[in-house]
Structures are given as structure tokens and as C-alpha cells.
C-alpha positions as CSV (number, residue, x, y, z in Angstrom):
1,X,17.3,13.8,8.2
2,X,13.6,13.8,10.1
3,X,11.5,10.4,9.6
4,X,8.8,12.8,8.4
5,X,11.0,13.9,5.9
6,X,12.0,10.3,4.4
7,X,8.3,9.5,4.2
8,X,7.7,12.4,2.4
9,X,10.3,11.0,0.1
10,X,9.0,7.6,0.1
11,X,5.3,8.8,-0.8
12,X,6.5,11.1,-3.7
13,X,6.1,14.2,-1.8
14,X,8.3,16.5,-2.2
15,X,9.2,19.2,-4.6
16,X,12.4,19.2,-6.9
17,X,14.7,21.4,-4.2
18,X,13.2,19.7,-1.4
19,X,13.7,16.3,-3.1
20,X,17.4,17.2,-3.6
21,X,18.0,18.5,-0.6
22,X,17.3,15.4,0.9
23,X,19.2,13.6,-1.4
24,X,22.3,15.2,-0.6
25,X,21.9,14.3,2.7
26,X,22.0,10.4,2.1
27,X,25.7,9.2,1.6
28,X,27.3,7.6,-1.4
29,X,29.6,4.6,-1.4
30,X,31.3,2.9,-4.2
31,X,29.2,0.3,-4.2
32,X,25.7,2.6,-5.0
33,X,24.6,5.8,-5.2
34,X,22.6,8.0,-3.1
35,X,19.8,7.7,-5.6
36,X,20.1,3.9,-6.1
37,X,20.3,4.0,-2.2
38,X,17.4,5.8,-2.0
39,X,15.2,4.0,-4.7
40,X,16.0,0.8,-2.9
41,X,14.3,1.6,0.5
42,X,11.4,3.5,-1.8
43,X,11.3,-0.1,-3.5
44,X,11.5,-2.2,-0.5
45,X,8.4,0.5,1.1
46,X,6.3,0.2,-1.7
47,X,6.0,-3.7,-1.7
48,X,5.4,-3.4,1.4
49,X,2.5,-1.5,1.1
50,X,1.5,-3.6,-2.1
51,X,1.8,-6.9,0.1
52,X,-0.5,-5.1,2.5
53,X,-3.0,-4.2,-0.2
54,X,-3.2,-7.5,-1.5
55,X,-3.6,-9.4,1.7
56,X,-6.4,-6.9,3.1
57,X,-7.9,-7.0,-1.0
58,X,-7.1,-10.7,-2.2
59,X,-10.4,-11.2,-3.9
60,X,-9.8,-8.2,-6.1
61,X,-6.1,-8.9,-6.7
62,X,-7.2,-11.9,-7.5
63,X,-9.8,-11.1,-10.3
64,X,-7.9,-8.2,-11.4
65,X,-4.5,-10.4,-11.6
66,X,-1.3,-9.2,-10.1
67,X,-0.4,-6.8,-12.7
68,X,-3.3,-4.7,-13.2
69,X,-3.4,-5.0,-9.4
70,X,0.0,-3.6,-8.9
71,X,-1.0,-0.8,-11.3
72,X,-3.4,0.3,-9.6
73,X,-2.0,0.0,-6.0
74,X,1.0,2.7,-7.4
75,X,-1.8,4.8,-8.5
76,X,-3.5,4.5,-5.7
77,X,-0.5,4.8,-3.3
78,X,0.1,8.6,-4.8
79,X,-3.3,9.3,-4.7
80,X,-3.9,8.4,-1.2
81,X,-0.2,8.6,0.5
82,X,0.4,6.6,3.9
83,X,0.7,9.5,6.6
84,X,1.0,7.8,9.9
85,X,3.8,5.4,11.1
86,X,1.2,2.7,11.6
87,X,0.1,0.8,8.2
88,X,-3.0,-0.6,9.3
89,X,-5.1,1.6,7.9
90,X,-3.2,1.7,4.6
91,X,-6.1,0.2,2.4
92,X,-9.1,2.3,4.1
93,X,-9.3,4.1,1.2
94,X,-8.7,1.2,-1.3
95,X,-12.6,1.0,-1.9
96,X,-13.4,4.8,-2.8
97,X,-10.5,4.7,-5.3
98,X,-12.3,1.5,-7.2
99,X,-15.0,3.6,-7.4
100,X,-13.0,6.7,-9.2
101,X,-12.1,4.4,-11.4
102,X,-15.0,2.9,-12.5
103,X,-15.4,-0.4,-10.7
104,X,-18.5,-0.3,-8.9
105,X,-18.3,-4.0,-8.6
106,X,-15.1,-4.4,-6.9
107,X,-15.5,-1.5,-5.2
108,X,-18.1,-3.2,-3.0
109,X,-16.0,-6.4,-2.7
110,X,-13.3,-4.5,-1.8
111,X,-15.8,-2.8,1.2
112,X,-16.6,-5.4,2.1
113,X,-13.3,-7.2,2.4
114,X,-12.2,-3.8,4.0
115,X,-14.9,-4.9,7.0
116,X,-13.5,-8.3,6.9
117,X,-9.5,-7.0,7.5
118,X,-10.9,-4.5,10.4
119,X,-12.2,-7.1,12.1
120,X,-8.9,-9.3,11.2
121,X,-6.9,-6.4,12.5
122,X,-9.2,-5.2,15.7
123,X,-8.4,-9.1,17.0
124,X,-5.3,-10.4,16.0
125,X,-6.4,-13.8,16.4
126,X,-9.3,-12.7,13.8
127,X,-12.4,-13.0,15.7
128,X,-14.9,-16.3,15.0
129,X,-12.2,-17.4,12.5
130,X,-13.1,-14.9,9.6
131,X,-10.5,-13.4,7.7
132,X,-10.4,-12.5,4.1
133,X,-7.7,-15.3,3.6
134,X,-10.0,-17.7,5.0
135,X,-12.9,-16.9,2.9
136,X,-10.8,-16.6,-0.2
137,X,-9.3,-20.3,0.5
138,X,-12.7,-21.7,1.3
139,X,-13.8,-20.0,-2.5
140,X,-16.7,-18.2,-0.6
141,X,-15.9,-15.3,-3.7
């Protein structure tokens, strides 16, 4: 089994004989299996990626509420897979989906925040003290 090949797994992107073909290749135990294997590391990548998200977008998870947040972030996530090893840049994207769907306002708080977390990220000691937990605590939104 290739990492490239469990990503493609873990973003959903593989066809049925591919998809089973890696399956097989993932052992069972007694105590789970290979599916239930494999759906916990998809579980364990995806919030991951959703903790990411809301870190890098707090002011819209925090007006759209964790729910309708997490929606979108699965919808989002297919729609705009992770493809390098680095998950940095996992939300540059975030802001143009917000706009597919309709949201023109947080759309531009979410490029704006976007700004905010490639600064955050560019420095990790989050050059002149601005990061978009910082502004969120100090209820600049």
C-alpha cells in the first residue's frame, strides 16, 4: 500500500475496484474489520482537517454554529480534496466555496481571515500578535 494511495482513500477518491482493492490490502483482526479499520483513520483525518478549518475560519464557524459548519467542511472537503502531505494550505480554498454557495458575506470574512492565518502560518509566532484567535477573543468580529 503507497501513501498516495491511502490518501486517495481518505479524500473519497477512488473508484469501487480501486476502493476494494485497497481494502483488501488492510488486515482484519477479531477485534475490527478492515472497513471499521479503515473508517476510523478516514474519521480520525477528517477531524483533523475540520479542526484545521475551524481554527483558520473561527468567525464563520462561529456564526454558522458547529453543525452547519461541519456540513459544510464535508462538502467542502470532497469538493476541494487535500493533495499534498502538508495541511497548511487546507482552507485556501475555503473562501471561493462560500461563495458557490451563496454566502457572499462570509465569504469575505472568511478571506479575510484566510489573510489573517497566512500571516499566522508564514510566522509561527504570528507576526505583531494578530491571529484570527486573537481577534475572535478580543470580539473584533
Amino acid at each position: 500500500m503507497k501513501q498516495s494511495e491511502f490518501l486517495s482513500y481518505l479524500n473519497m477518491d477512488l473508484d469501487e475496484t480501486s476502493k476494494a482493492l485497497f481494502t483488501d490490502s488492510v488486515c482484519s483482526n477479531k477485534i475490527a474489520s478492515r472497513e471499521a479499520r479503515l473508517q476510523i483513520y478516514a474519521d480520525g483525518y477528517f477531524y483533523r482537517l475540520y479542526s484545521i478549518l475551524c481554527d483558520d475560519f473561527a468567525a464563520c464557524e462561529a456564526i454558522a454554529g458547529p453543525l452547519e459548519f461541519e456540513k459544510w467542511t464535508r462538502k467542502y472537503l470532497r469538493d476541494y480534496p487535500s493533495t499534498t502531505e502538508s495541511l497548511v494550505n487546507v482552507g485556501e480554498n475555503f473562501p471561493r466555496f462560500l461563495s458557490s454557495l451563496e454566502r457572499p458575506v462570509l465569504s469575505e470574512i472568511a478571506s479575510f481571515e484566510w489573510e489573517l492565518a497566512k500571516l499566522e502560518y508564514s510566522d509561527k509566532k504570528a507576526r505583531h500578535g494578530i491571529s484570527p484567535s486573537n481577534l475572535i477573543n478580543k470580539q473584533i468580529f
